[in-house]
MIMI-28931 format. One record per atom (N, C-alpha, C): x, y, z; atom name. Coordinates in nm, 3 decimals. Layout:
BEGIN
      east     north        up   at
         X         Y         Z   CA
...
// end
This chain:
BEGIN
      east     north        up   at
   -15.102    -8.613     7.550    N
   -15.028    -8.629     7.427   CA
   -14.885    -8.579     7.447    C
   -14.792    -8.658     7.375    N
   -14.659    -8.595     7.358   CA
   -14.628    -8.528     7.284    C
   -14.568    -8.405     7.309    N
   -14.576    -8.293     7.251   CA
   -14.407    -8.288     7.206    C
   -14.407    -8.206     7.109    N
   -14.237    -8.147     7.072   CA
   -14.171    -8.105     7.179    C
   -14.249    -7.996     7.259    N
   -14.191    -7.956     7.357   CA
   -14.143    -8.066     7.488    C
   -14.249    -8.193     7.499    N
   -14.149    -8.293     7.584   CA
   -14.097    -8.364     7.555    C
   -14.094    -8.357     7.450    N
   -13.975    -8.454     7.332   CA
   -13.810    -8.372     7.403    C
   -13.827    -8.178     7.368    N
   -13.725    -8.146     7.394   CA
   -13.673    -8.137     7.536    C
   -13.760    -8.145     7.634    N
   -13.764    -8.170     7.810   CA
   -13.683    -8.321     7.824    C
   -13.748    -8.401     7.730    N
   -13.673    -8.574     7.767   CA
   -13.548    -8.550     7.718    C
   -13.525    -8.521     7.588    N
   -13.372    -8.500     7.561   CA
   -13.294    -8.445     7.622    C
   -13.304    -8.314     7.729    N
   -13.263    -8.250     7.819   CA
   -13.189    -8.345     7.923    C
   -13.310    -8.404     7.989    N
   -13.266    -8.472     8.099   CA
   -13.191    -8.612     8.057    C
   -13.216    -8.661     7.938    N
   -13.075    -8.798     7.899   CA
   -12.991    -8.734     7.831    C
   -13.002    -8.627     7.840    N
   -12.846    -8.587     7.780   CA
   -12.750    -8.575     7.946    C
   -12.831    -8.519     8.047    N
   -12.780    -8.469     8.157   CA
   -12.702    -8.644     8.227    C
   -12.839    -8.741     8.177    N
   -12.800    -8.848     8.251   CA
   -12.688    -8.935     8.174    C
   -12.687    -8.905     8.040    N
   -12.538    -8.965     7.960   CA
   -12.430    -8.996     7.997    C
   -12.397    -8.818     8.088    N
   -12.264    -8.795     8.107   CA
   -12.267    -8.899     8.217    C
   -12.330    -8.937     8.314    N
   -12.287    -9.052     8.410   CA
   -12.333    -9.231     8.369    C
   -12.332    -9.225     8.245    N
   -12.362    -9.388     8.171   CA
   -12.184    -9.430     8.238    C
   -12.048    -9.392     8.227    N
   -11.905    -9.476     8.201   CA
   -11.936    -9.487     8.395    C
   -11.958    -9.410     8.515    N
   -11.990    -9.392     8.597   CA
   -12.107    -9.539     8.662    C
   -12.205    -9.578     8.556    N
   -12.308    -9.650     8.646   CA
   -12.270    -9.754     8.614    C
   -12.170    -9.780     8.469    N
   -12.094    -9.927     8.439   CA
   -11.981    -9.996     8.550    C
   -11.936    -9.856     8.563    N
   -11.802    -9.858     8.692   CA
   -11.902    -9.902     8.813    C
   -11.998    -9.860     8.835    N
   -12.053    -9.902     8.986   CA
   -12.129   -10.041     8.985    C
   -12.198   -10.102     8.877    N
   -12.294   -10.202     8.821   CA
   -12.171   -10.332     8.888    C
   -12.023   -10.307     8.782    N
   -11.917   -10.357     8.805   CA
   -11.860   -10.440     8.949    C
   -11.833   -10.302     9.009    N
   -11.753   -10.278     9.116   CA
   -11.871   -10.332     9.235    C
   -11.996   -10.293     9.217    N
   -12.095   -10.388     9.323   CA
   -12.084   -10.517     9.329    C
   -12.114   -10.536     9.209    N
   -12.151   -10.703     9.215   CA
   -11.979   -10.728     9.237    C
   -11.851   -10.684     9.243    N
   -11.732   -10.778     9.237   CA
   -11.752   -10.756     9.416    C
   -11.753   -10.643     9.498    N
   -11.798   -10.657     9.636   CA
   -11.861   -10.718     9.721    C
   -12.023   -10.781     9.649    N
   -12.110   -10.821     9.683   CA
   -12.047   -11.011     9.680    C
   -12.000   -11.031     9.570    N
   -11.962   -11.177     9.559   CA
   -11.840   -11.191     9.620    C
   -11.764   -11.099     9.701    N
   -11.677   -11.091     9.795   CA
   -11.688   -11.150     9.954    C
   -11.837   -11.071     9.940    N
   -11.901   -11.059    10.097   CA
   -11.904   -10.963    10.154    C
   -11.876   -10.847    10.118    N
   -11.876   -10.716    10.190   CA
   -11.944   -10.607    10.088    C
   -12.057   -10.612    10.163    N
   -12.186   -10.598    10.137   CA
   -12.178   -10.454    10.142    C
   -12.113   -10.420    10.274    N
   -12.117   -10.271    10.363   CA
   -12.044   -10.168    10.236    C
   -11.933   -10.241    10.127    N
   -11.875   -10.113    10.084   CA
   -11.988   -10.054     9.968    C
   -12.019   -10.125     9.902    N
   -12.140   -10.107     9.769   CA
   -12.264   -10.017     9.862    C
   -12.302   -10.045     9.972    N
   -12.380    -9.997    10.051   CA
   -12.413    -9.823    10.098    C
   -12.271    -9.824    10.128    N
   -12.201    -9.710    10.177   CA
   -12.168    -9.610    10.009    C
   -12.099    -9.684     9.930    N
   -12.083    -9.581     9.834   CA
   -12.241    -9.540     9.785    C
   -12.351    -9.635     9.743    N
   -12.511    -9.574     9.743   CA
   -12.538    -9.482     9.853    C
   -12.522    -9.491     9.915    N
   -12.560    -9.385     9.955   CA
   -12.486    -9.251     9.972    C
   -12.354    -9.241     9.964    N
   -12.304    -9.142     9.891   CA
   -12.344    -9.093     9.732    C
   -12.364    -9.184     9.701    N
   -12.427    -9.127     9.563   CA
   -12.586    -9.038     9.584    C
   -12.653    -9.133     9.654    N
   -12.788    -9.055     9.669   CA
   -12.767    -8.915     9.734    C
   -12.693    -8.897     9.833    N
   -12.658    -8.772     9.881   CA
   -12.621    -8.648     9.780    C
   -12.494    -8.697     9.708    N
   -12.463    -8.598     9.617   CA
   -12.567    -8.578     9.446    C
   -12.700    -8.673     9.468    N
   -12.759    -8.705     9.377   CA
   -12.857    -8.577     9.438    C
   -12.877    -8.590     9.590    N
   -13.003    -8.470     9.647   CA
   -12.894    -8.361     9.646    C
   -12.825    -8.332     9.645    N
   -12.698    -8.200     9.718   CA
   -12.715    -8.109     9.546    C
   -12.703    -8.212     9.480    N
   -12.677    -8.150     9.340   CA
   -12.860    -8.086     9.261    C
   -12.920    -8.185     9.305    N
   -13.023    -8.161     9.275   CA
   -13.112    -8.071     9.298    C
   -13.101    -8.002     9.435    N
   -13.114    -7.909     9.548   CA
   -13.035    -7.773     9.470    C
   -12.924    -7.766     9.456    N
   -12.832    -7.683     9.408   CA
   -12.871    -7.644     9.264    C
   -12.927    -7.726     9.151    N
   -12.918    -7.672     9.032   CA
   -13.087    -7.637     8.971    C
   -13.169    -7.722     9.035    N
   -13.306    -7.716     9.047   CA
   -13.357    -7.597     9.079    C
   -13.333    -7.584     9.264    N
   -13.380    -7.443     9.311   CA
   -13.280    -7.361     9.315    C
   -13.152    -7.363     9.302    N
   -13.078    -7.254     9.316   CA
   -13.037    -7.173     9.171    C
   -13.026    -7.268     9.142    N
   -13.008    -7.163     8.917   CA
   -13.125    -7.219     8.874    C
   -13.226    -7.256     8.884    N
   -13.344    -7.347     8.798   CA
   -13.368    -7.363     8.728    C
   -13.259    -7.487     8.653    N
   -13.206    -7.499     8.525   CA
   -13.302    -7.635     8.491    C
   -13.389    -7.666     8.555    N
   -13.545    -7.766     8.496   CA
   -13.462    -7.902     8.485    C
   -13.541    -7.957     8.410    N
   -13.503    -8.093     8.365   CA
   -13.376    -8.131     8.323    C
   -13.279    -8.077     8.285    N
   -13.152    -8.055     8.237   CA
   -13.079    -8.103     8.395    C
   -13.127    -8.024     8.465    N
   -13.064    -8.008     8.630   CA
   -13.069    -8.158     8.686    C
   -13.208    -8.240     8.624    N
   -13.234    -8.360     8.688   CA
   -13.157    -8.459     8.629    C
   -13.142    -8.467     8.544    N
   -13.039    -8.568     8.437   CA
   -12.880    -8.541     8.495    C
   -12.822    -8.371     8.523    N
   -12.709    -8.398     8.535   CA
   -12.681    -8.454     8.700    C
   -12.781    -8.390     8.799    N
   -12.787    -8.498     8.927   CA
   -12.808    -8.582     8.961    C
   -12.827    -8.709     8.876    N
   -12.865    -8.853     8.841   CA
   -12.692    -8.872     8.798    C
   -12.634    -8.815     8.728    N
   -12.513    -8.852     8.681   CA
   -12.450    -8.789     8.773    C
   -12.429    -8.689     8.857    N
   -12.327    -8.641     8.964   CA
   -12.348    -8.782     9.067    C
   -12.449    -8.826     9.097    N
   -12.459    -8.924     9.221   CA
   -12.380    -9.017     9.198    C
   -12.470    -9.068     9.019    N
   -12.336    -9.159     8.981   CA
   -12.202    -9.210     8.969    C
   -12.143    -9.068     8.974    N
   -12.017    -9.050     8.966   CA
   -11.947    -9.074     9.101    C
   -12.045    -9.012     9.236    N
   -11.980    -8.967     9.366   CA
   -11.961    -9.136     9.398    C
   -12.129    -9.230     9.356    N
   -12.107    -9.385     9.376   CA
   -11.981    -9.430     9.328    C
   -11.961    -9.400     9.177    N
   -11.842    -9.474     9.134   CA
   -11.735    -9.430     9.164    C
   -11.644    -9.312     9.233    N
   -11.548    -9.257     9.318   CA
   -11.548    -9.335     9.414    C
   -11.625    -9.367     9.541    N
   -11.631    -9.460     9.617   CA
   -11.608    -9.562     9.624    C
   -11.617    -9.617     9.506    N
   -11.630    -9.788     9.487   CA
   -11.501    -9.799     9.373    C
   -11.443    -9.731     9.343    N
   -11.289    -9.758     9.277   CA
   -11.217    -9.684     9.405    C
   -11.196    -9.605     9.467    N
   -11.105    -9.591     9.601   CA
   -11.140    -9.749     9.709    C
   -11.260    -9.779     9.709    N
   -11.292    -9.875     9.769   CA
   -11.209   -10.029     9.730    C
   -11.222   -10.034     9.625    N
   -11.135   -10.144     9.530   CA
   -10.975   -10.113     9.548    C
   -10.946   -10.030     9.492    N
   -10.777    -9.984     9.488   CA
   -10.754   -10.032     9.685    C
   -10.832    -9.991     9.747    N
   -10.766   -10.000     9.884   CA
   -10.765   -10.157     9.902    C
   -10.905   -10.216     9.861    N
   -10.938   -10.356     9.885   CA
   -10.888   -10.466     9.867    C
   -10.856   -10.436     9.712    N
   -10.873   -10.563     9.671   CA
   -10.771   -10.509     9.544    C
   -10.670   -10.607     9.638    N
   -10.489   -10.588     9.568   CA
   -10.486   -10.682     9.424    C
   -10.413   -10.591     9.316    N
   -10.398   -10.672     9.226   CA
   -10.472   -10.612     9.075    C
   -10.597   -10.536     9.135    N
   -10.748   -10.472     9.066   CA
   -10.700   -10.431     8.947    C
   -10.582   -10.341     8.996    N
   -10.535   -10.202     8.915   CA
   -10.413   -10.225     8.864    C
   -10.392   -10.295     8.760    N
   -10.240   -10.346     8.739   CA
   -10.262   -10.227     8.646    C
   -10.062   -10.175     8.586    N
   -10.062   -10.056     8.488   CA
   -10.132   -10.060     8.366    C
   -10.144   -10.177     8.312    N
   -10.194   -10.237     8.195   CA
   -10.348   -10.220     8.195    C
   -10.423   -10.245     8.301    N
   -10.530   -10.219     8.324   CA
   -10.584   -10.079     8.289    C
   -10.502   -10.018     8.366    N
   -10.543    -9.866     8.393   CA
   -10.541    -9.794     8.280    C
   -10.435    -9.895     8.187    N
   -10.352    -9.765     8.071   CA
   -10.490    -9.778     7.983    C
   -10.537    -9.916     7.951    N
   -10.666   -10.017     7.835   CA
   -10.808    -9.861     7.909    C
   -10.764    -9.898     8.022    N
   -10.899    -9.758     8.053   CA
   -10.926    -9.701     8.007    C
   -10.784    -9.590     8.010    N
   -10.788    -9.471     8.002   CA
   -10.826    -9.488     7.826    C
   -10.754    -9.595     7.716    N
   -10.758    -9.572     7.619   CA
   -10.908    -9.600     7.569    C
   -10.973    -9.645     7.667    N
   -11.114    -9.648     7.616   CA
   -11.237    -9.513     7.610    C
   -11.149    -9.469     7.752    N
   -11.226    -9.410     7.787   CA
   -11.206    -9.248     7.705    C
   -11.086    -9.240     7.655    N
   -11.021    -9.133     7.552   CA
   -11.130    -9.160     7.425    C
   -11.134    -9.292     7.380    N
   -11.188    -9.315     7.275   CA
   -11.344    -9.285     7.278    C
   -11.430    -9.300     7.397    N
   -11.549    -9.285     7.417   CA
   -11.550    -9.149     7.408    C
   -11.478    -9.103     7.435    N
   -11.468    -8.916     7.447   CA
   -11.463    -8.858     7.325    C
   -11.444    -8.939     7.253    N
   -11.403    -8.864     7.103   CA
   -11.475    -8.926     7.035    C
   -11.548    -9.041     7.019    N
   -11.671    -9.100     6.971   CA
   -11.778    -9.019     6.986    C
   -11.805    -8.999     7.185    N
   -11.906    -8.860     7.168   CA
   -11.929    -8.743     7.142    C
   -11.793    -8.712     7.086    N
   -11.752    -8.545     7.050   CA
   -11.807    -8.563     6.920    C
   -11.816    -8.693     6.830    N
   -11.799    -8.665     6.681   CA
   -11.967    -8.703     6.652    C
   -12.001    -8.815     6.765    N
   -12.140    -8.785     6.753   CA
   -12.238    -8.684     6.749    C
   -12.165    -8.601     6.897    N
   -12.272    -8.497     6.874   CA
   -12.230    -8.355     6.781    C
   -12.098    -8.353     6.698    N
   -12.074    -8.290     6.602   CA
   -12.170    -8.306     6.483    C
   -12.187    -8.457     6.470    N
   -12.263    -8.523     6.328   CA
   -12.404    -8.433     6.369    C
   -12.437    -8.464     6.476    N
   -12.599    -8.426     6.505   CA
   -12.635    -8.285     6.487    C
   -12.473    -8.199     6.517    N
   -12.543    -8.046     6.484   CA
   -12.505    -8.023     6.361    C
   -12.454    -8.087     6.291    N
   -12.421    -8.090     6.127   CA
   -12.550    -8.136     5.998    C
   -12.601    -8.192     6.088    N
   -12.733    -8.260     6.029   CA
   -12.833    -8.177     6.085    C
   -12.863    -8.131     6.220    N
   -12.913    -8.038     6.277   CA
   -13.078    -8.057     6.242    C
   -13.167    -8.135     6.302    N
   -13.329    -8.157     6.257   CA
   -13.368    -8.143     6.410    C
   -13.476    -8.074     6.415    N
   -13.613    -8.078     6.496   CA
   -13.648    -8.176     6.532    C
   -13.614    -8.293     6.617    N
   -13.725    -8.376     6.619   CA
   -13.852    -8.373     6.670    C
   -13.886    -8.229     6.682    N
   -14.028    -8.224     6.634   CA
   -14.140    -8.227     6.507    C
   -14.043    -8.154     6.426    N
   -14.094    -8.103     6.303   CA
   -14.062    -8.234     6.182    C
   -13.970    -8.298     6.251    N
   -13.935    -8.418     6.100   CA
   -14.007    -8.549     6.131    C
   -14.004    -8.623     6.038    N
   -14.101    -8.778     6.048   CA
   -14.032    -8.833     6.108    C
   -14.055    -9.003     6.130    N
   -14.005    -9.057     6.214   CA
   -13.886    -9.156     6.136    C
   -13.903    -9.115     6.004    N
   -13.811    -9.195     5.918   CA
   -13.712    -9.115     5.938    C
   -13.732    -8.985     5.902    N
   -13.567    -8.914     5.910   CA
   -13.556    -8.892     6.072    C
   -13.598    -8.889     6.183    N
   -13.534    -8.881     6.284   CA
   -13.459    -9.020     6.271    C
   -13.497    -9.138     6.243    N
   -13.473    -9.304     6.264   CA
   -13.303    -9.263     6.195    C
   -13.317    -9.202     6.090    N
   -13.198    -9.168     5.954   CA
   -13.125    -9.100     6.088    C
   -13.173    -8.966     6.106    N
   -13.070    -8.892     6.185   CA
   -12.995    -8.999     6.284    C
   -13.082    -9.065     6.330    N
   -13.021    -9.129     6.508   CA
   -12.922    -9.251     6.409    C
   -12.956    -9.300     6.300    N
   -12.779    -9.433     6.261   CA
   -12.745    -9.346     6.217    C
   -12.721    -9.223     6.120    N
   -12.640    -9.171     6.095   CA
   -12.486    -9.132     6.224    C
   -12.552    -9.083     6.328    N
   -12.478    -9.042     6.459   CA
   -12.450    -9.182     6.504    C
   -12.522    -9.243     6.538    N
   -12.445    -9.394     6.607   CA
   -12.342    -9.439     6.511    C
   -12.378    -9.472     6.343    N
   -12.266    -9.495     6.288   CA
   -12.151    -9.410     6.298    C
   -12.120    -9.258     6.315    N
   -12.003    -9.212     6.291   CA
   -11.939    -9.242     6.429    C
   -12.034    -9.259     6.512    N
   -11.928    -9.245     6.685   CA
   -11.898    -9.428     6.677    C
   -11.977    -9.505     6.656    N
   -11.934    -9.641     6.693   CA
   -11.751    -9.707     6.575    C
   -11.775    -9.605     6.452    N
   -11.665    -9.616     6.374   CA
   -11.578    -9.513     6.477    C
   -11.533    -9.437     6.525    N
   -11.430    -9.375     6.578   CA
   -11.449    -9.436     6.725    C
   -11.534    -9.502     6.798    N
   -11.487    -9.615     6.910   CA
   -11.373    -9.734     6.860    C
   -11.439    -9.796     6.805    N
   -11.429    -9.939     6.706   CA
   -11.254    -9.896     6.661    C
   -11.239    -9.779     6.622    N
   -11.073    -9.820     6.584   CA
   -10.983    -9.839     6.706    C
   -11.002    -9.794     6.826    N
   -10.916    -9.827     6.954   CA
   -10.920    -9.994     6.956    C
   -11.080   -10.026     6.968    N
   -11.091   -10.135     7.032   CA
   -11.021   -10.235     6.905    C
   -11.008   -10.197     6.783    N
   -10.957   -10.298     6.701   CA
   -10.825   -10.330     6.725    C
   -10.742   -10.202     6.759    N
   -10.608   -10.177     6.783   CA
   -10.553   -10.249     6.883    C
   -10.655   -10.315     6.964    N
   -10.573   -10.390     7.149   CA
   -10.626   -10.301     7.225    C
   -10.707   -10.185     7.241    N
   -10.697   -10.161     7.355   CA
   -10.869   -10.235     7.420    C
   -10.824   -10.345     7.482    N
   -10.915   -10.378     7.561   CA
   -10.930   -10.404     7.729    C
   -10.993   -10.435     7.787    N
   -10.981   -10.416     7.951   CA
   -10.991   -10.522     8.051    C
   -11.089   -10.655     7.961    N
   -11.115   -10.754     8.014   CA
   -11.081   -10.870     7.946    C
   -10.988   -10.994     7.958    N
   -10.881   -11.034     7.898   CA
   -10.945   -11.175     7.990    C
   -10.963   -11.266     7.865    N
   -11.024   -11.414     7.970   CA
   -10.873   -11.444     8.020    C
   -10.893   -11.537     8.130    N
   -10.789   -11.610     8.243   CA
   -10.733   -11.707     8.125    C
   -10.825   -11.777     8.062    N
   -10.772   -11.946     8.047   CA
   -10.666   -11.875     7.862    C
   -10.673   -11.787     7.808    N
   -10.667   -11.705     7.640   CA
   -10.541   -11.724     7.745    C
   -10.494   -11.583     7.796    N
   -10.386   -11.551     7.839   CA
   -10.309   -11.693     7.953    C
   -10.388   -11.746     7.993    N
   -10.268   -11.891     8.062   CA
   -10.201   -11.966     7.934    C
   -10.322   -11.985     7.862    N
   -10.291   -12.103     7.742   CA
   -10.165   -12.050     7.682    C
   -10.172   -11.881     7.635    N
   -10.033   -11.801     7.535   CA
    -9.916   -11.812     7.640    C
    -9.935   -11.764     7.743    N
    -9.839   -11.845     7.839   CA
    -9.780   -11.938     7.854    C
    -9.826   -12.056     7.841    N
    -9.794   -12.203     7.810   CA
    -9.726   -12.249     7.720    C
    -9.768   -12.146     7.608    N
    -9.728   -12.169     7.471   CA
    -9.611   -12.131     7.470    C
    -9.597   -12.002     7.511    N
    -9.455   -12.002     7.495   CA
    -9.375   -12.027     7.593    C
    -9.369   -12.121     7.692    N
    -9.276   -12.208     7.725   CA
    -9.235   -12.320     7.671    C
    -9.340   -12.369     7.583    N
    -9.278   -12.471     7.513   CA
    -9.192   -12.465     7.428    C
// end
């Protein structure tokens, strides 16, 4: 049976693995643009840098502070990270053009915005503050849109504003066109 107590063990470890969700998008990405390249070897090479710093970290926070399940979630996301370090140095060196300023700037503004989406989420959650052991499954259901609604409204105003990252070819040729005529 599932108990409260591994209710609070699972939350532990996806909270640990959260922090490397912007990390496994960057690598999901950056593989497959390598792989449909033909160079197989760089996506290859950064996995297994990741698995390394996935055991290095895991090794380190497990048996050396033995910080439990918490430890396993955040070394699932350290690997992640070491993969996706790899595979954006890998790109920037590669494959000219990747990283225009405009690019980088839409990033960063997303990635500011995700930061402050999850700050206000998990503000809402200790503001509301429930057991999900002790409460039904209606008010946990309540608790969890309550928090998605306040963080997806403080994402949602960047992205309304322009800051976006991936911009179709044929949108931007056509406005191009346009205004030469």
């Amino acid at each position: 049976e599932f108990t409260a107590a591994d209710t609070l063990l699972t939350a532990s470890a996806l909270r640990g693995i959260s922090i490397g969700m912007p990390a496994f998008a960057v690598c999901e990405l950056l593989s497959r643009t390598f792989y449909s390249r033909g160079q197989t070897t760089v996506p290859m090479l950064a996995s297994v840098c990741g698995i390394a710093a996935n055991f290095a970290v895991s090794c380190l926070l497990i048996f050396g502070f033995e910080l439990g399940m918490g430890a396993v979630g955040a070394a699932v996301a350290a690997g992640q990270w070491a993969t996706a370090i790899v595979l954006l140095t890998a790109s920037a060196l590669r494959i000219k053009g990747l990283f225009t300023p405009r690019f980088v700037l839409s990033c960063l503004g997303l990635a500011a915005s995700a930061a402050l989406s999850g700050a206000v989420m998990e503000t809402v959650r200790r503001l509301i503050g429930s057991d999900p052991g002790s409460a039904s499954k209606i008010v946990n259901f309540s608790i969890i849109c309550a928090v998605f609604a306040a963080g997806a409204v403080i994402y949602a105003v960047p992205c309304l504003a322009g800051f976006t990252v991936l911009r179709s070819k044929t949108r931007d040729n056509s406005t191009e066109e346009g205004n030469k005529r």
